[in-house]
MIDOSE-1310 file (N, C-alpha, C; in nm, 2 decimals, decimal comma, always signed):
residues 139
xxxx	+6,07/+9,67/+14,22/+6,20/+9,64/+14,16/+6,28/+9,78/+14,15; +6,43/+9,75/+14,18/+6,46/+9,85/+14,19/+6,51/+9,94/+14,05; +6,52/+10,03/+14,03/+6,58/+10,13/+13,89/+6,72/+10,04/+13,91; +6,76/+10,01/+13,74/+6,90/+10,01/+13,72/+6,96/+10,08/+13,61
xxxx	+7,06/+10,08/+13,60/+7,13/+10,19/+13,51/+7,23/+10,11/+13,46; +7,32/+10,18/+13,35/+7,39/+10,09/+13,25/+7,48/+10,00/+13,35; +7,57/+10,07/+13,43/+7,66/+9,95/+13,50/+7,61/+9,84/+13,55; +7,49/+9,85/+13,58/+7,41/+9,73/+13,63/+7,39/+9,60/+13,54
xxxx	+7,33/+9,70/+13,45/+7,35/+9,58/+13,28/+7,45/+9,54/+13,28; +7,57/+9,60/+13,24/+7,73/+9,54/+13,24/+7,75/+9,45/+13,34; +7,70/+9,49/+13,51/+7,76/+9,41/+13,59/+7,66/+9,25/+13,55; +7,53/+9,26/+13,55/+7,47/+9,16/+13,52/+7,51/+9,05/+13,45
xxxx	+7,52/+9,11/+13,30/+7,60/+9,08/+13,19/+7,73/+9,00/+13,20; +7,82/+9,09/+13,31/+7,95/+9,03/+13,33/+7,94/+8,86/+13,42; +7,80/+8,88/+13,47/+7,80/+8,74/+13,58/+7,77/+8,64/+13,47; +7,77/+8,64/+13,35/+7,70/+8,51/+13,27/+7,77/+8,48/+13,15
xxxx	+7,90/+8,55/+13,16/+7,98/+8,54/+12,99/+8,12/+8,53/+13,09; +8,19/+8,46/+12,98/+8,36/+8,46/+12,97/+8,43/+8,59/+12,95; +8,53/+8,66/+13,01/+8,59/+8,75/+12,98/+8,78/+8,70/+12,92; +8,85/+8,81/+12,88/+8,97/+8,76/+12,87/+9,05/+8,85/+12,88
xxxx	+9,15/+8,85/+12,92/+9,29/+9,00/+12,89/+9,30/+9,00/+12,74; +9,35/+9,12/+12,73/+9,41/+9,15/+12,57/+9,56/+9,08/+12,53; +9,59/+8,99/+12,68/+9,70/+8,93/+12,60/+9,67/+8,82/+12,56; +9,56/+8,70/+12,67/+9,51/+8,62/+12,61/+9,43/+8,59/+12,48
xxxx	+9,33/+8,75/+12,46/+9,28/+8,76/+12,32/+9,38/+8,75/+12,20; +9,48/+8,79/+12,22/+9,57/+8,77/+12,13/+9,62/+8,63/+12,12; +9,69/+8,58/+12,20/+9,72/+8,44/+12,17/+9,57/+8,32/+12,12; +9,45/+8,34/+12,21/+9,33/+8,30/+12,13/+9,33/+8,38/+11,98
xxxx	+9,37/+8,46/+11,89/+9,32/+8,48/+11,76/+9,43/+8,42/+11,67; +9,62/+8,41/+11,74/+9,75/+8,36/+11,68/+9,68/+8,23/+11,70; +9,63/+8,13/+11,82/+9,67/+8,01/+11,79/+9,55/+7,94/+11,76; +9,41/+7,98/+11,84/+9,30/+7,93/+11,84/+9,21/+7,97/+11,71
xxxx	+9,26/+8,05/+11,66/+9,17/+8,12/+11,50/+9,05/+8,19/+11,59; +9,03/+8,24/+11,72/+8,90/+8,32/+11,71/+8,90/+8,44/+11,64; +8,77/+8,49/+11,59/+8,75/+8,59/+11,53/+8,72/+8,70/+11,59; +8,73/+8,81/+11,53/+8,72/+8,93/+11,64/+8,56/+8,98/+11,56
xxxx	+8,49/+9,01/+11,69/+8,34/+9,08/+11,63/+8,36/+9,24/+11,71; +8,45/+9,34/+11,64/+8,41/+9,48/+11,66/+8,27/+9,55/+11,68; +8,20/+9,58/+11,78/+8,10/+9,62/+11,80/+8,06/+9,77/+11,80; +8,15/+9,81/+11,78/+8,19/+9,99/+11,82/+8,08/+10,07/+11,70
xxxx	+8,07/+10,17/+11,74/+8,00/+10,24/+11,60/+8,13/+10,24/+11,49; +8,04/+10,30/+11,42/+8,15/+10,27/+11,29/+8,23/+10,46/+11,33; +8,24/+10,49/+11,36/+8,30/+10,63/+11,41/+8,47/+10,55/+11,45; +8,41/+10,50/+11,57/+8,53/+10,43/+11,64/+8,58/+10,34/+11,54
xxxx	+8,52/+10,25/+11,47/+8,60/+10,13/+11,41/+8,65/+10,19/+11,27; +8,63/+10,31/+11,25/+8,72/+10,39/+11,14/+8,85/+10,42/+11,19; +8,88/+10,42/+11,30/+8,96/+10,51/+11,35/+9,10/+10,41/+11,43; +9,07/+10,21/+11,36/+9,14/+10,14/+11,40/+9,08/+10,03/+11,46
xxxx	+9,12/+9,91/+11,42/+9,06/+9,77/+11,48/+9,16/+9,67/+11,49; +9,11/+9,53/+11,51/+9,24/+9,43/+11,55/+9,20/+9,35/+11,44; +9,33/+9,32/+11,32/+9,33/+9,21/+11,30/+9,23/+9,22/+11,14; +9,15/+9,12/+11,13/+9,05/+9,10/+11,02/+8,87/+9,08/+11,09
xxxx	+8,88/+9,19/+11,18/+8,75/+9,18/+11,26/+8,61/+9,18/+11,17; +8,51/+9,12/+11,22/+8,42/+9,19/+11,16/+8,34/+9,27/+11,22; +8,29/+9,36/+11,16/+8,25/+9,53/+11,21/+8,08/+9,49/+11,18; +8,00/+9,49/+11,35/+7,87/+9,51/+11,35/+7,83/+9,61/+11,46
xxxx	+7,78/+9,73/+11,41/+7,77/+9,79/+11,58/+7,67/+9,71/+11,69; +7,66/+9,77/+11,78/+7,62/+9,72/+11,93/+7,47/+9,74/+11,89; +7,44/+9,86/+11,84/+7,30/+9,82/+11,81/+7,18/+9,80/+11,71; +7,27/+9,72/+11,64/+7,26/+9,62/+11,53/+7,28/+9,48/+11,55
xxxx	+7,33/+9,46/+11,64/+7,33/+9,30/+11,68/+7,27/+9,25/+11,67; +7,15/+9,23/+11,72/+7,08/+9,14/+11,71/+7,01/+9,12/+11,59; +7,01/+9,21/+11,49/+6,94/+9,19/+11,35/+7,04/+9,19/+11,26; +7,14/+9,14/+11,31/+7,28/+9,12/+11,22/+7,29/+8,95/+11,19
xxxx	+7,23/+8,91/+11,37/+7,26/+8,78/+11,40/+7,17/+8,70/+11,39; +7,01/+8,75/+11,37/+6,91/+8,68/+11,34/+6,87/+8,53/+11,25; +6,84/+8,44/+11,26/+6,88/+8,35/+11,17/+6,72/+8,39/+11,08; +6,59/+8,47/+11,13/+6,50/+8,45/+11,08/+6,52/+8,61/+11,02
xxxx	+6,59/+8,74/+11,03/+6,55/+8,84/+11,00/+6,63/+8,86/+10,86; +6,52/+8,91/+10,76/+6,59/+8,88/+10,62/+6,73/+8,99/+10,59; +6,74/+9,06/+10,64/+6,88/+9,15/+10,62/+6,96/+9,13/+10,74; +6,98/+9,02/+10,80/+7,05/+8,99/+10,90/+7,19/+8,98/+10,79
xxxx	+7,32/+8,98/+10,86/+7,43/+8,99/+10,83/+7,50/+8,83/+10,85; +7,53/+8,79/+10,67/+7,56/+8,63/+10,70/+7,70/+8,60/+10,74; +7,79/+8,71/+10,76/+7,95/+8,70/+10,80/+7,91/+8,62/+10,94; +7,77/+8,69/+11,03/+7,76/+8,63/+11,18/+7,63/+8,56/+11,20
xxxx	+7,54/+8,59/+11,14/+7,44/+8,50/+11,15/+7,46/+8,35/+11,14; +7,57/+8,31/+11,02/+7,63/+8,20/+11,01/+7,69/+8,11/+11,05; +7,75/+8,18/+11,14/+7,90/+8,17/+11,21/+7,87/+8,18/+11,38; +7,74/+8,06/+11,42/+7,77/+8,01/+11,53/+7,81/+7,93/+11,63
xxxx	+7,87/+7,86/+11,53/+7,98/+7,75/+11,53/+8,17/+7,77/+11,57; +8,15/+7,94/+11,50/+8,28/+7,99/+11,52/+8,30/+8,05/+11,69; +8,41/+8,07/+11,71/+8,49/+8,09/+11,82/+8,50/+8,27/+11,81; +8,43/+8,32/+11,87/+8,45/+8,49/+11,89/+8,51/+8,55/+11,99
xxxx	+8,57/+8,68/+11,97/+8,58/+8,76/+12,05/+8,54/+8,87/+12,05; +8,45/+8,92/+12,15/+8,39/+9,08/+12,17/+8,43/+9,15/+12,19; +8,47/+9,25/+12,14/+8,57/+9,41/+12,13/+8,45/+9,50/+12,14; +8,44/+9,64/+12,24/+8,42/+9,74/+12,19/+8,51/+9,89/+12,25
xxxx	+8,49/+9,93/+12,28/+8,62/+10,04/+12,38/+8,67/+10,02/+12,50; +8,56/+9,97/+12,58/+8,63/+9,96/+12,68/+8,57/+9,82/+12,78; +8,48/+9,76/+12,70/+8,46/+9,62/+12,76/+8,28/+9,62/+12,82; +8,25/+9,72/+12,83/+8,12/+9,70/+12,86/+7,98/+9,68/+12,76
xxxx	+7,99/+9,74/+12,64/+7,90/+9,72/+12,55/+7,93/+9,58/+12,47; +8,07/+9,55/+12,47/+8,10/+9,39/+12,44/+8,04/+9,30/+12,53; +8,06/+9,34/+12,67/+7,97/+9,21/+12,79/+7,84/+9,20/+12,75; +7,76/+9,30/+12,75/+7,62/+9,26/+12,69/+7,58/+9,24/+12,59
xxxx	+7,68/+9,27/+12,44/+7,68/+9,21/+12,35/+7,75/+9,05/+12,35; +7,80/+8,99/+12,42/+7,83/+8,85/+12,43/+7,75/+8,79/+12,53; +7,68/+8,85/+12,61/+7,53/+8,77/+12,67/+7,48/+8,73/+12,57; +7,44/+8,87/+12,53/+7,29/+8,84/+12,43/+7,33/+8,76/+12,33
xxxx	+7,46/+8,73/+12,24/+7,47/+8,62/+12,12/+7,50/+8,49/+12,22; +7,55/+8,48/+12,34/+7,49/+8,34/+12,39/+7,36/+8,28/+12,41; +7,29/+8,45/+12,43/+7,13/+8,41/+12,45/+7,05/+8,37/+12,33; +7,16/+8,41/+12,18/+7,11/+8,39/+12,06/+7,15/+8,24/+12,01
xxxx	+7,23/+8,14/+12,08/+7,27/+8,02/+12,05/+7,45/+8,03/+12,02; +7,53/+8,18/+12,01/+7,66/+8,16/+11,98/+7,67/+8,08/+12,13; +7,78/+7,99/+12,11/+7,84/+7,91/+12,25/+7,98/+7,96/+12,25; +8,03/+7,98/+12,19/+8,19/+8,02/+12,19/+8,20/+8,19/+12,16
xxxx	+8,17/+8,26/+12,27/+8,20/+8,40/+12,25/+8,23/+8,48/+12,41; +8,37/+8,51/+12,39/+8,43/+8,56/+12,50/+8,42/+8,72/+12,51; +8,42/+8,78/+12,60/+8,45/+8,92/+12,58/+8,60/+8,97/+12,61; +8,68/+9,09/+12,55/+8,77/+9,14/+12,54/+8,77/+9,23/+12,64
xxxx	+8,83/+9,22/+12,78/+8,83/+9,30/+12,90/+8,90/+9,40/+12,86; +8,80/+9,54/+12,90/+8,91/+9,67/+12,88/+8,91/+9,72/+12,76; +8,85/+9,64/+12,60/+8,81/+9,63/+12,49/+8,94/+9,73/+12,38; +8,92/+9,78/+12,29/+9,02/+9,86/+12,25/+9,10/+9,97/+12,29
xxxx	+9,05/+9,98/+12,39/+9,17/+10,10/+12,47/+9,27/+10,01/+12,56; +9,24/+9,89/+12,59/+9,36/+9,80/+12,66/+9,38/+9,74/+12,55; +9,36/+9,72/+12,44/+9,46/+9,68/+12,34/+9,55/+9,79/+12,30; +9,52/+9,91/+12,31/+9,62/+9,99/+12,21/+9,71/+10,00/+12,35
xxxx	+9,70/+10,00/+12,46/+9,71/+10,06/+12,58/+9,84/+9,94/+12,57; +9,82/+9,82/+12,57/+9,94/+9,76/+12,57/+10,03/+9,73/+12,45; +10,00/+9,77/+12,37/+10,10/+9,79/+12,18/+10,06/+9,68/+12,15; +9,93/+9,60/+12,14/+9,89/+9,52/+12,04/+9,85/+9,58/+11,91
xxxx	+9,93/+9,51/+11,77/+9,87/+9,53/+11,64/+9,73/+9,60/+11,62; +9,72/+9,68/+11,58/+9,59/+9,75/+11,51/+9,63/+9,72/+11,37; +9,52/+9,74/+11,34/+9,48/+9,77/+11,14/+9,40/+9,89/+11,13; +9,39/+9,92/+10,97/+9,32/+10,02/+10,95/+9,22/+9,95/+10,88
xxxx	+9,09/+9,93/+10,93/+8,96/+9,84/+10,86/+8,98/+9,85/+10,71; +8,95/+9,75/+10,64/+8,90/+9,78/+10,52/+8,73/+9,77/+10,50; +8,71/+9,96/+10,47/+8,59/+10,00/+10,46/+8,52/+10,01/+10,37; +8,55/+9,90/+10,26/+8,49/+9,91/+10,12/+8,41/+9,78/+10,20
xxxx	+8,25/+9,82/+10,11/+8,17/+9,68/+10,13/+8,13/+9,67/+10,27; +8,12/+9,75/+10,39/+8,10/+9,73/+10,50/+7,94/+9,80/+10,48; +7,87/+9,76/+10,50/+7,71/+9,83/+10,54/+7,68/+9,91/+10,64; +7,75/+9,90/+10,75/+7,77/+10,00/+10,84/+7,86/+10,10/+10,86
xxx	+7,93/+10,16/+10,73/+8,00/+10,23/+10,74/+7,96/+10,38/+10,64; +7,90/+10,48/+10,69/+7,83/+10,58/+10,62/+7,93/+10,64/+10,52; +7,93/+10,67/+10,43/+7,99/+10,71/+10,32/+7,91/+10,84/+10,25
């Protein structure tokens, strides 16, 4: 087998999930109510996010999302029922973060093409997180 390397994952990744523009993520969060799942470290998601996201990094996911792991995170563990959208900077760590919560039972999770740098890139609304109460946010 041959070596692969991150783009490979991404491209992989990219063959088995939904993507979206940042204009369509926008009108899916005004009309459809999806939620935004920020996956960015908390470095980046200090420094500006969309909306009322919720803030899990990339590599925490999966024990965020777990339904059996006891400090799994109930904003998402819960909420596989809900309608997401994958953010992280630039669209690649969200692709394989929206495989793997399809591989975890989410059915409705799209990824945000181009991730937060094509949202600021085209003047969509940012927020400044509210960082009280977040667990992944070092203090």
């Amino acid at each position: 087998m041959a070596e692969m390397g991150l783009m490979d994952f991404v491209k992989e990744a990219k063959s088995r999930i939904n993507e979206v523009d940042v204009d369509t993520a926008e009108q899916l969060i005004n009309d459809e109510g999806y939620r935004v799942l920020d996956i960015r470290e908390h470095e980046e998601y200090e420094a500006g996010t969309i909306g009322q996201s919720l803030h899990v990094p990339r590599g925490l996911l999966e024990a965020a999302a777990d339904r059996n792991f006891p400090d799994a995170n109930p904003a998402l563990r819960d909420s596989r029922d809900e309608k997401w959208l994958v953010l992280c900077a630039s669209g690649g760590r969200a692709a394989m973060a929206t495989n793997r919560l399809q591989m975890m039972g989410f059915e409705s999770v799209i990824n945000v093409e181009g991730g937060i740098t094509a949202w600021k890139g085209a003047g969509k609304p940012m927020t400044q997180p509210n960082l009280e109460n977040n667990p992944y946010i070092k203090k």
